[in-house]
FIKOLZA-1660 file (N, C-alpha, C; in steps of 0.1 Angstrom, whole numbers, plus 5000, padded with zeros to 4 digits):
% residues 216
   i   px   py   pz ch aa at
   1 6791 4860 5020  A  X  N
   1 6791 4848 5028  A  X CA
   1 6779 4849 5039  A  X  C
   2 6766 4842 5042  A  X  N
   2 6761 4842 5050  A  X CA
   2 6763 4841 5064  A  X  C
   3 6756 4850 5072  A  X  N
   3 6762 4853 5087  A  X CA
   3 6751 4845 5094  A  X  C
   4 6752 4840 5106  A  X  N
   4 6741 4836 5115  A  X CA
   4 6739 4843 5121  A  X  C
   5 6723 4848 5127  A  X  N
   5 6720 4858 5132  A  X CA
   5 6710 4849 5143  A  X  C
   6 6710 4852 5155  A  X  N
   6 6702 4842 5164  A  X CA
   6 6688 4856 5164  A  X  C
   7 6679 4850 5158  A  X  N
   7 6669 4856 5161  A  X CA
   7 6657 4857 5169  A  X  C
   8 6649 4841 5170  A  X  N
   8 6640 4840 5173  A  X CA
   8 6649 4832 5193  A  X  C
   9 6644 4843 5200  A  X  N
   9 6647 4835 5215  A  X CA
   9 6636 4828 5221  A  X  C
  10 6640 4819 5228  A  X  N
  10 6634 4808 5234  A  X CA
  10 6619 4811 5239  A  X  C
  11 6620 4825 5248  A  X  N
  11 6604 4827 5248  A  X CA
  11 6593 4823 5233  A  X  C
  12 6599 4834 5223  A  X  N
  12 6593 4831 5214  A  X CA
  12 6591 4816 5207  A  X  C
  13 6600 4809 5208  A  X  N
  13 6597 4799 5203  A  X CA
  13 6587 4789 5209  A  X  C
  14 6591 4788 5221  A  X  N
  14 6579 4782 5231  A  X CA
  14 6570 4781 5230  A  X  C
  15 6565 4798 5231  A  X  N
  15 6554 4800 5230  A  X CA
  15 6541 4799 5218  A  X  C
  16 6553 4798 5209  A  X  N
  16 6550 4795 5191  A  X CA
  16 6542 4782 5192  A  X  C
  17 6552 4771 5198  A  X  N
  17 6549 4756 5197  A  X CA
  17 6538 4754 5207  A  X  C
  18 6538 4763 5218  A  X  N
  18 6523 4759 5230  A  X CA
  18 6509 4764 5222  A  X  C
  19 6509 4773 5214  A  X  N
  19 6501 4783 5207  A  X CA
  19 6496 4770 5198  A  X  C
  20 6505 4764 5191  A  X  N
  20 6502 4758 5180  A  X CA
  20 6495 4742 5182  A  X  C
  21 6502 4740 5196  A  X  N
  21 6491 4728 5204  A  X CA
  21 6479 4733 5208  A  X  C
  22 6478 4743 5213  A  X  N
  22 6464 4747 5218  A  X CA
  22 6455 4756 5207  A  X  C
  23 6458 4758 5198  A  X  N
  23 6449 4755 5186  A  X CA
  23 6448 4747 5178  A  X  C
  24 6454 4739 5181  A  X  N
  24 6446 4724 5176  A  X CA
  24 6438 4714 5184  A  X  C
  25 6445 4716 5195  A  X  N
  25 6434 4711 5209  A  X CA
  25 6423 4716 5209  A  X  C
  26 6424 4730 5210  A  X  N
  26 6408 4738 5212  A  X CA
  26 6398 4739 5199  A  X  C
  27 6411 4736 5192  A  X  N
  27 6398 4732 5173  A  X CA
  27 6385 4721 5178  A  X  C
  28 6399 4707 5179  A  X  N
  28 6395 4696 5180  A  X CA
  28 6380 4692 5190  A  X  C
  29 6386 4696 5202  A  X  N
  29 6376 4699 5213  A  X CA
  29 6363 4706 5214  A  X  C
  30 6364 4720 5209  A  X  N
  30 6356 4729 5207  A  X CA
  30 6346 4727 5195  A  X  C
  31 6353 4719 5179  A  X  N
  31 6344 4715 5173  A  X CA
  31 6335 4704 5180  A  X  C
  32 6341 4693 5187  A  X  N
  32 6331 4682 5191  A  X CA
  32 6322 4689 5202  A  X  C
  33 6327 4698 5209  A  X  N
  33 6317 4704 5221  A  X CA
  33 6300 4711 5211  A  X  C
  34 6303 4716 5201  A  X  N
  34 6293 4719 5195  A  X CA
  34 6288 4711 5186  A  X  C
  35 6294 4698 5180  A  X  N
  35 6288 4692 5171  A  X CA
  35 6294 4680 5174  A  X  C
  36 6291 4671 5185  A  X  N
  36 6295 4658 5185  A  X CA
  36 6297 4648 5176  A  X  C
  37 6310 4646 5171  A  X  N
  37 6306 4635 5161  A  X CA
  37 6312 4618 5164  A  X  C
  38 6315 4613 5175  A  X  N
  38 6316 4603 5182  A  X CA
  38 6305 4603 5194  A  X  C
  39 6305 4593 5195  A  X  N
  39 6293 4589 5209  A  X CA
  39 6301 4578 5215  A  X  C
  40 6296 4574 5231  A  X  N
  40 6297 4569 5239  A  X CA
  40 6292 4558 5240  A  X  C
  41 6293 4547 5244  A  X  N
  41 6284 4533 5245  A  X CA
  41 6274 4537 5259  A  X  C
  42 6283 4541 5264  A  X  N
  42 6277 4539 5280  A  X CA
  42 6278 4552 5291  A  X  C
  43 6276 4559 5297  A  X  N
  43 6273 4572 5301  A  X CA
  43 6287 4571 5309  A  X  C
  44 6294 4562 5314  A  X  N
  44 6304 4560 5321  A  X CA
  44 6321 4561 5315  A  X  C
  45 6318 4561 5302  A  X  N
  45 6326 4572 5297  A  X CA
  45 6333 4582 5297  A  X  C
  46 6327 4594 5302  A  X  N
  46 6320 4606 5300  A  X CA
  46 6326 4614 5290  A  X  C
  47 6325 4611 5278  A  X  N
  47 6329 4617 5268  A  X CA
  47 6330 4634 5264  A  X  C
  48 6320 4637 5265  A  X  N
  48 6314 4656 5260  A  X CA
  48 6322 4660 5280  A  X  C
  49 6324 4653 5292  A  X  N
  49 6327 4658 5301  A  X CA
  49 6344 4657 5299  A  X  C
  50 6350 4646 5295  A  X  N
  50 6365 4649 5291  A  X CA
  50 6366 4658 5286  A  X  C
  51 6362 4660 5273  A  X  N
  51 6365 4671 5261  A  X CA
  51 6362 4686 5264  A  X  C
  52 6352 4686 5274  A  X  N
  52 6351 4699 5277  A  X CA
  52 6357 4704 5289  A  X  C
  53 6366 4692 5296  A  X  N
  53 6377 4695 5304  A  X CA
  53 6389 4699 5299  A  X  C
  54 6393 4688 5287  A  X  N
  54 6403 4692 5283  A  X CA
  54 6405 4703 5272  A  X  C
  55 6394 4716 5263  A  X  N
  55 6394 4723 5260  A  X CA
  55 6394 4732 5269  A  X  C
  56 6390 4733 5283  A  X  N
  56 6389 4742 5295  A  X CA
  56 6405 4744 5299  A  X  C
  57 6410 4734 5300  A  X  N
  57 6425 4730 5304  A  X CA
  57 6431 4740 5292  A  X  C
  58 6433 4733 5280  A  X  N
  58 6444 4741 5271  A  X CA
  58 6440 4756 5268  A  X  C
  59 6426 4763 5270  A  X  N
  59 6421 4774 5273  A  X CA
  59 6429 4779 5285  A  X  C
  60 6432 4780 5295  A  X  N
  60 6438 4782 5307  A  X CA
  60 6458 4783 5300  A  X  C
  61 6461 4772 5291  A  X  N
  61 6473 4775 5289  A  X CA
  61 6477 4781 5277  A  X  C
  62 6464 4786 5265  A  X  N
  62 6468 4794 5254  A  X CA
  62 6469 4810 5261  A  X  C
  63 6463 4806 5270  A  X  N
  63 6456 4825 5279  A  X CA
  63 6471 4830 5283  A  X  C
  64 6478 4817 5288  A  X  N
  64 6491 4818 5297  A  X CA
  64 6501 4822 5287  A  X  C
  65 6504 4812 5277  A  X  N
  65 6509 4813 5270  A  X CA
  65 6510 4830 5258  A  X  C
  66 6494 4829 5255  A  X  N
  66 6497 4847 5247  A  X CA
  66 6502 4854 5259  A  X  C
  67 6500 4855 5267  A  X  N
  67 6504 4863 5277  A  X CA
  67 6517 4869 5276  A  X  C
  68 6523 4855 5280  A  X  N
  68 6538 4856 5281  A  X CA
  68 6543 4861 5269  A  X  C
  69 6535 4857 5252  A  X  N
  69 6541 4865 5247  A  X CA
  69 6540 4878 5245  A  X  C
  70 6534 4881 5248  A  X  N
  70 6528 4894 5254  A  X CA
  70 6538 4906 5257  A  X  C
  71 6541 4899 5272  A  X  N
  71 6543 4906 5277  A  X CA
  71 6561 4908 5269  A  X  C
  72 6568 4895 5265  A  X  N
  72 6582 4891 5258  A  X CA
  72 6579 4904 5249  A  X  C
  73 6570 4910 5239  A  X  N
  73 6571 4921 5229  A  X CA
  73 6577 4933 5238  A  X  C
  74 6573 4932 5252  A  X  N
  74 6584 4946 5258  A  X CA
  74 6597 4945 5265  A  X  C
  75 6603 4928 5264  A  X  N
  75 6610 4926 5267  A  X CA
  75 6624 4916 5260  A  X  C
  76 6619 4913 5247  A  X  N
  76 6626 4904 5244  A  X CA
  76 6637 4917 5231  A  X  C
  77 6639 4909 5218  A  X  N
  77 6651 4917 5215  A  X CA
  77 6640 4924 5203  A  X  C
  78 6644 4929 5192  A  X  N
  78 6642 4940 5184  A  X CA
  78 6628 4929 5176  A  X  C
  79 6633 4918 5168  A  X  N
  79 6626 4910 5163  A  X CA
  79 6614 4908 5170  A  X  C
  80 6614 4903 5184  A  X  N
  80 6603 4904 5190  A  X CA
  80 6595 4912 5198  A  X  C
  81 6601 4925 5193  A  X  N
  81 6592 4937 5196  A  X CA
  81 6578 4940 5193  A  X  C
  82 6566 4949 5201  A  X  N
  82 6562 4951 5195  A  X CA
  82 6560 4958 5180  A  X  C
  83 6569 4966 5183  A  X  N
  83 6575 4973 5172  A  X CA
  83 6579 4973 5160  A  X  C
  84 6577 4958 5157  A  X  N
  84 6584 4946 5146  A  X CA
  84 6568 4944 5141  A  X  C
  85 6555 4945 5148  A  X  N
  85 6544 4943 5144  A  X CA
  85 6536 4952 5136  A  X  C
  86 6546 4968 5138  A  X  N
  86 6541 4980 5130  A  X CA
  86 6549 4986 5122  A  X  C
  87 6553 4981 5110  A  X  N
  87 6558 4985 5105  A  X CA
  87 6558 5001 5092  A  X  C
  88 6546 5004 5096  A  X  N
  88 6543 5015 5089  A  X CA
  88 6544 5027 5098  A  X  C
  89 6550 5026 5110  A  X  N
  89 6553 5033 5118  A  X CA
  89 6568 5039 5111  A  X  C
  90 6573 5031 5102  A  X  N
  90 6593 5038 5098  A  X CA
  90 6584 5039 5081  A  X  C
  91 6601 5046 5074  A  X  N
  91 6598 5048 5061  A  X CA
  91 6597 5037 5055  A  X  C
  92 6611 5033 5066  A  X  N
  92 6613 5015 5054  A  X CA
  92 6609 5008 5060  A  X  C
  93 6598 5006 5070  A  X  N
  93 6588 4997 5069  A  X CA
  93 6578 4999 5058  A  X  C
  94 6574 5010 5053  A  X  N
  94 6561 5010 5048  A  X CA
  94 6564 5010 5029  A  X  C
  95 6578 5013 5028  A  X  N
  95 6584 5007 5019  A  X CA
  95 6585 4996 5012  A  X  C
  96 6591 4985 5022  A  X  N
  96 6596 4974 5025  A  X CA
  96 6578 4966 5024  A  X  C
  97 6570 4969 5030  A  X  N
  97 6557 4964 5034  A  X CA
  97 6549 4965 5021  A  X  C
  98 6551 4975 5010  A  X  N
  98 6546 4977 4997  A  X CA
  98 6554 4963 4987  A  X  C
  99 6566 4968 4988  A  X  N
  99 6575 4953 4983  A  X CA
  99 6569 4944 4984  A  X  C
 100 6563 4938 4997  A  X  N
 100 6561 4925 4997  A  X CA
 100 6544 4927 4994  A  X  C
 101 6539 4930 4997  A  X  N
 101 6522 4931 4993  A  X CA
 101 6522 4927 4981  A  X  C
 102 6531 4935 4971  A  X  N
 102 6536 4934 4958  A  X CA
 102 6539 4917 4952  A  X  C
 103 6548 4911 4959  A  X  N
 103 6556 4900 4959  A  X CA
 103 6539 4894 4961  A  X  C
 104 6533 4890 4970  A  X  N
 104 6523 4884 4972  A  X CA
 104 6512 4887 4965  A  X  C
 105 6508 4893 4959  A  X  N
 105 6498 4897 4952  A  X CA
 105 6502 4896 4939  A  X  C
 106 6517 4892 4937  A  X  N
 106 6519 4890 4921  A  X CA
 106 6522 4903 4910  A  X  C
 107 6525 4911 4918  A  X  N
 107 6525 4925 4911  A  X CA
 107 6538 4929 4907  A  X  C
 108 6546 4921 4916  A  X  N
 108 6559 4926 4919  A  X CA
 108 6570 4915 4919  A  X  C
 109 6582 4914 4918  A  X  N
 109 6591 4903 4923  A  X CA
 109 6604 4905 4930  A  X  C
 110 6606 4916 4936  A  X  N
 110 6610 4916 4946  A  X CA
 110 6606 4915 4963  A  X  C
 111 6615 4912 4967  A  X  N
 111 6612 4908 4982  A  X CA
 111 6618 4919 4993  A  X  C
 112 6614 4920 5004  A  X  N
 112 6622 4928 5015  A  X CA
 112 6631 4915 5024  A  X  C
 113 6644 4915 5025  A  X  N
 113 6652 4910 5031  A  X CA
 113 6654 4912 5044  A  X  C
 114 6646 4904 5057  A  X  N
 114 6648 4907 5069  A  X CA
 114 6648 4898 5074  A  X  C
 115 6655 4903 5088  A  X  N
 115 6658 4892 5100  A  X CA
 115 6650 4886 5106  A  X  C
 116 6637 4888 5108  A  X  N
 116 6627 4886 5114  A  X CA
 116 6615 4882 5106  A  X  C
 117 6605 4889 5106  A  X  N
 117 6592 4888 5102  A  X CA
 117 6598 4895 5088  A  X  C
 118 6586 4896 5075  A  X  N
 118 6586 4907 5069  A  X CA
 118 6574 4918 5070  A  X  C
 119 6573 4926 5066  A  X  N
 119 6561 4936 5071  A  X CA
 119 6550 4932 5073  A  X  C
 120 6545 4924 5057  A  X  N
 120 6536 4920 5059  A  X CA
 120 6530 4908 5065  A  X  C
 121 6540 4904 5065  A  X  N
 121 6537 4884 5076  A  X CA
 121 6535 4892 5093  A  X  C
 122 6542 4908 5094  A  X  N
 122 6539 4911 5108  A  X CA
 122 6527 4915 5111  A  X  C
 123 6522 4923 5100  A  X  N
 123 6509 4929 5103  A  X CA
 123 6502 4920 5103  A  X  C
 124 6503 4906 5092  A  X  N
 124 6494 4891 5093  A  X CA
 124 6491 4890 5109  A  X  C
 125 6505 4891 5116  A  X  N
 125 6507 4882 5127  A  X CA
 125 6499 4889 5142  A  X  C
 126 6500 4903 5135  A  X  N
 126 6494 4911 5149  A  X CA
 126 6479 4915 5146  A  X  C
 127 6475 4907 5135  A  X  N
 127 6462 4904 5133  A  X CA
 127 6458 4886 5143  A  X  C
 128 6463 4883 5139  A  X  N
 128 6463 4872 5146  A  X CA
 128 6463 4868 5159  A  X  C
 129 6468 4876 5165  A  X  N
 129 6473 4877 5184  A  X CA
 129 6459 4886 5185  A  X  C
 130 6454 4895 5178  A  X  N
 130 6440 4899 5181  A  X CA
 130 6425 4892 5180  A  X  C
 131 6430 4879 5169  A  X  N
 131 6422 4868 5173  A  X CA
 131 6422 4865 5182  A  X  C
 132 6434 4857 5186  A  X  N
 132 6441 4848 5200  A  X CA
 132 6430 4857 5211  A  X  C
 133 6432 4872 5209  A  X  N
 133 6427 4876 5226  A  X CA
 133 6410 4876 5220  A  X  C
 134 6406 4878 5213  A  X  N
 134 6393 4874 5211  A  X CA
 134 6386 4863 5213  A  X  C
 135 6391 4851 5213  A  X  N
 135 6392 4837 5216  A  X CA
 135 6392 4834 5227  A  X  C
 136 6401 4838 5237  A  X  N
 136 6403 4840 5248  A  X CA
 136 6390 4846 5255  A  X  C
 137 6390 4857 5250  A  X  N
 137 6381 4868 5255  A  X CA
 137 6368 4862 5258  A  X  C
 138 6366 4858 5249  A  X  N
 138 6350 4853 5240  A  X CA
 138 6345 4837 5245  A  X  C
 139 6357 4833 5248  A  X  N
 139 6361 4817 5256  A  X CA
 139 6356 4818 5269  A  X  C
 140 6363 4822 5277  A  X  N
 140 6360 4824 5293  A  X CA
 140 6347 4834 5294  A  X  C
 141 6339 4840 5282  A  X  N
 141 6329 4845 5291  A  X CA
 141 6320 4834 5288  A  X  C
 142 6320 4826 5280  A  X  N
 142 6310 4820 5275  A  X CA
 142 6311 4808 5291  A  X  C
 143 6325 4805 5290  A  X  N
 143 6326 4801 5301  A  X CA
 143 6323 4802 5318  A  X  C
 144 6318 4814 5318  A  X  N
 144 6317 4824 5328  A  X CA
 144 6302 4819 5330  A  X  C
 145 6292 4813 5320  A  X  N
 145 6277 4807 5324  A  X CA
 145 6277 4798 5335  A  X  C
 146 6288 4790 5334  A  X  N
 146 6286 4779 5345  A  X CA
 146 6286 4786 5358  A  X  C
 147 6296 4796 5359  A  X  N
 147 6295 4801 5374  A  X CA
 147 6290 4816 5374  A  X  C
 148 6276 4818 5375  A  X  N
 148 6274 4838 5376  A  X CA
 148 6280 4841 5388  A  X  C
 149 6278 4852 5383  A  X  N
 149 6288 4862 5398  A  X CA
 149 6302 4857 5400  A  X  C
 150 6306 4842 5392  A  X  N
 150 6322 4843 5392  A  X CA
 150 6330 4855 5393  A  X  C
 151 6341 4848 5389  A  X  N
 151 6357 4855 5387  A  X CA
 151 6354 4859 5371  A  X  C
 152 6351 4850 5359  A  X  N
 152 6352 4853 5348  A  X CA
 152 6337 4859 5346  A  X  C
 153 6330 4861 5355  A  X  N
 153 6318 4863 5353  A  X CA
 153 6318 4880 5352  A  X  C
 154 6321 4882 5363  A  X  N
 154 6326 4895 5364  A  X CA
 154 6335 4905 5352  A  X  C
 155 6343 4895 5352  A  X  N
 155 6355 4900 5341  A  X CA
 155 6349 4903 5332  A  X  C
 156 6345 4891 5320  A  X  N
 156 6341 4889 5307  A  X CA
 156 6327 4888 5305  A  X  C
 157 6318 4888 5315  A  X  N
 157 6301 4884 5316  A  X CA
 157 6295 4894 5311  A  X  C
 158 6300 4908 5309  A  X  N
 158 6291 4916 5302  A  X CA
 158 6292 4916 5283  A  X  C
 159 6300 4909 5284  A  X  N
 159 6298 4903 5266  A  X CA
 159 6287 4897 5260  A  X  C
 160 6282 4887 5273  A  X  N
 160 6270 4878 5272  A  X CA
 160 6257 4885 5267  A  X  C
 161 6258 4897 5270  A  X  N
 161 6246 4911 5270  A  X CA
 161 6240 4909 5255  A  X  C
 162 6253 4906 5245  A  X  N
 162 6254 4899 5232  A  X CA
 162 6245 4892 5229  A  X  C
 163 6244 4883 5233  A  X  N
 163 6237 4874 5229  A  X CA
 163 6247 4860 5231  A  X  C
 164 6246 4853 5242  A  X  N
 164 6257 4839 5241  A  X CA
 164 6258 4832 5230  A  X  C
 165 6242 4828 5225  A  X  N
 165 6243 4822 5212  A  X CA
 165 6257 4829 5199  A  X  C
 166 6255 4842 5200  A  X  N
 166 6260 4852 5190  A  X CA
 166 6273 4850 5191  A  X  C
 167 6279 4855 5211  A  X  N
 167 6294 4849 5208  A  X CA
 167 6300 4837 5209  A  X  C
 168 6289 4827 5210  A  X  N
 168 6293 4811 5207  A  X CA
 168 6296 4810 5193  A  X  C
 169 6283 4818 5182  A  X  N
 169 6293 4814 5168  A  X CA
 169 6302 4820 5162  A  X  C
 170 6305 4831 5171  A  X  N
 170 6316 4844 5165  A  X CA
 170 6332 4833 5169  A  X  C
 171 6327 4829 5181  A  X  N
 171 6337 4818 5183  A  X CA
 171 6343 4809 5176  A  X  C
 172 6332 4802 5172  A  X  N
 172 6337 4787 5165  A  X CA
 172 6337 4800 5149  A  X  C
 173 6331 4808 5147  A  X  N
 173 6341 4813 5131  A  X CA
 173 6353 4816 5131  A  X  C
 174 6356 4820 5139  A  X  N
 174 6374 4829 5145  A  X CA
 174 6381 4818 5145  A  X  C
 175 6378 4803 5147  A  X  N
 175 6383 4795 5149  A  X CA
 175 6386 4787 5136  A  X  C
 176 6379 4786 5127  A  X  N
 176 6380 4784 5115  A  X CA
 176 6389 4795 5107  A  X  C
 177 6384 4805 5110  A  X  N
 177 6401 4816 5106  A  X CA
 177 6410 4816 5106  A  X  C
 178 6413 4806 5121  A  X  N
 178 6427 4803 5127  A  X CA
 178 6428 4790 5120  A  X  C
 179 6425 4784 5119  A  X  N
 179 6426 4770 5107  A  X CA
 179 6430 4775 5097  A  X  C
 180 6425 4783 5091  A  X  N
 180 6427 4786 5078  A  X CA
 180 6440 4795 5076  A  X  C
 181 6445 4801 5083  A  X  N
 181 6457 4812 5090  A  X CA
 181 6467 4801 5088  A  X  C
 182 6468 4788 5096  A  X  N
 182 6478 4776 5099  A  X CA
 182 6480 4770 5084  A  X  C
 183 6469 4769 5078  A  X  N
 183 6473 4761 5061  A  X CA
 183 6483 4774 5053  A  X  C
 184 6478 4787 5058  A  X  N
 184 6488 4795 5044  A  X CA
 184 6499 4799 5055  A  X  C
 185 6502 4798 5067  A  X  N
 185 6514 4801 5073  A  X CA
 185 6522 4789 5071  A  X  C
 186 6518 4777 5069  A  X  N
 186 6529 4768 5067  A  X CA
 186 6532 4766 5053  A  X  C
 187 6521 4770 5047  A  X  N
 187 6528 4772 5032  A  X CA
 187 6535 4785 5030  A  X  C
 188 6534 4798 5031  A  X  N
 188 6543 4807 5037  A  X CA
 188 6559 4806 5037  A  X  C
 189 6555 4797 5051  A  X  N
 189 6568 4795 5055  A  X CA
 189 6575 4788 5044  A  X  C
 190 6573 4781 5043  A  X  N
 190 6582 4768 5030  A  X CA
 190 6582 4780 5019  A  X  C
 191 6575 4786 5013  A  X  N
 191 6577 4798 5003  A  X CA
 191 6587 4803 5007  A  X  C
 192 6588 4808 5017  A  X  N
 192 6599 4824 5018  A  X CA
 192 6614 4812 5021  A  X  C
 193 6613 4804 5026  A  X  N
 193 6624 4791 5033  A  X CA
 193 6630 4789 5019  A  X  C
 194 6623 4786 5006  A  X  N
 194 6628 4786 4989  A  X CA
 194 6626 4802 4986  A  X  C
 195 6628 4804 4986  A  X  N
 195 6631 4820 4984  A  X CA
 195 6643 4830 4985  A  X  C
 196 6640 4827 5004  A  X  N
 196 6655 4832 5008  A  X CA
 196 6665 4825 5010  A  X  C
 197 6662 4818 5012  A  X  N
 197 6668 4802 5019  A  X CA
 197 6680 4806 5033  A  X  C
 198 6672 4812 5038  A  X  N
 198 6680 4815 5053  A  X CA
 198 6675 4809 5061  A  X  C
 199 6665 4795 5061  A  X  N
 199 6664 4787 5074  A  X CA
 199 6650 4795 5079  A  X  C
 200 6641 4801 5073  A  X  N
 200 6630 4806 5077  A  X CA
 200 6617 4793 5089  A  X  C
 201 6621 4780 5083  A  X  N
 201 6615 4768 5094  A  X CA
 201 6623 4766 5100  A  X  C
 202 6635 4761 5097  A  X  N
 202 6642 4754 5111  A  X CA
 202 6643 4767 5117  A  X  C
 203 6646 4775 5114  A  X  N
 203 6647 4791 5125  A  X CA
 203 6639 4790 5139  A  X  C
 204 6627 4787 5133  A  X  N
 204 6616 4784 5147  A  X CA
 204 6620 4775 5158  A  X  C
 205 6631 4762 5151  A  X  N
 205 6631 4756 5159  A  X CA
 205 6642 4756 5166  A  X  C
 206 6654 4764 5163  A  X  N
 206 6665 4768 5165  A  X CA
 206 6668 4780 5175  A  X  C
 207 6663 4790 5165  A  X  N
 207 6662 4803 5166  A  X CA
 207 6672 4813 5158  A  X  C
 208 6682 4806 5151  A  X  N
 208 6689 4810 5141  A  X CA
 208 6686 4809 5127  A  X  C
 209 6689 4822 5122  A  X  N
 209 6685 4821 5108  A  X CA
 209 6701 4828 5104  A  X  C
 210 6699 4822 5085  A  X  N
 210 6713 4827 5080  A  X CA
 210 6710 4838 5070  A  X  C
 211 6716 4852 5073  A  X  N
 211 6717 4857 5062  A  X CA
 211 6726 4867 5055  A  X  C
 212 6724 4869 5042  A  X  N
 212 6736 4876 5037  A  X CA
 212 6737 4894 5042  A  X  C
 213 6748 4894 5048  A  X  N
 213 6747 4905 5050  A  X CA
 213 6745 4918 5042  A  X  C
 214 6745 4916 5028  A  X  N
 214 6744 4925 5020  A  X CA
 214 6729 4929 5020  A  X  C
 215 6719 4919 5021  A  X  N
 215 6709 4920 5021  A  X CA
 215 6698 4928 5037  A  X  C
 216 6710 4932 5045  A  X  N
 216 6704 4936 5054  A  X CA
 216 6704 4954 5052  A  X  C
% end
């Protein structure tokens, strides 16, 4: 008989859904800031000055946002551990992590049955949170030109040493990564959702998922 198991807590989830607006905002935004593809009748519009307000804006709350979850990996419950993100750290993660590489790669047809992530959707995901601070990173110094000798100037301004051009397009590629991350995470998800059928989507929005306890 399937058990409910409350997994994903409300930090996580939140922060799941702010993440997933502010990468599509900052797509949206950040593609038009480099390649305008609407225009303005009249300068009183101010088109390219909205959009690069409101990319500045949801920049300020993806920052906030990884943060918090961030910091939730040292505080929240086992699932949202850091610890959930390395799974080759135990036997039966690196076990469990071969299983599924297996299962994805078509080698194999068994699955690892967990409460959480599986190994490899973790190490996906803690690939991913190293974008996020890349982004971030790479965001505010670029940002950091408007104001030298700033706050972010200071901070993140020796990046620029780079070449701004360089990490303007290391930018917008990472960003297309993360696009491309969102088309196989939502198909993913619907995969493993027919698979295991423990509520792997609505889980996110719940935070409960169902499963057989045998399989734990």
């Amino acid at each position: 008989m399937l058990e409910i198991h409350y997994v994903w807590q409300w930090p996580v989830r939140i922060t799941h859904w702010i993440n997933v607006l502010c990468v599509v905002v900052l797509s949206v935004t950040g593609f038009y800031i480099g390649h305008p593809f609407y225009t303005a009748s009249d300068t009183a519009q101010y088109i390219m000055g909205w959009n690069r307000f409101i990319h500045f804006a949801f920049a300020y709350l993806f920052a906030l946002s990884v943060l918090v979850r961030i910091v939730w990996m040292f505080l929240g419950n086992s699932h949202a551990s850091w610890r959930a993100f390395f799974p080759w750290l135990t036997e039966r993660g690196r076990k469990n992590f071969i299983k599924m590489l297996r299962y994805y790669t078509f080698t194999g047809k068994q699955i690892s049955y967990e409460a959480g992530h599986n190994p490899v959707a973790a190490v996906a995901y803690m690939g991913i949170f190293l974008l996020f601070l890349f982004q971030i990173v790479s965001g505010f110094a670029l940002y950091a030109q408007a104001a030298p000798g700033g706050f972010w100037d200071s901070l993140f301004g020796p990046l620029l040493a780079f070449g701004a051009q360089w990490l303007r397009l290391t930018h917008h590629l990472v960003m297309w990564l993360l696009i491309g991350f969102i088309i196989n995470h939502v198909y993913s998800a619907w995969l493993m959702d027919v698979k295991e059928r423990n509520g792997t989507i609505s889980g996110i929005f719940s935070g409960y998922r169902f499963i057989e306890p045998e399989d734990l």
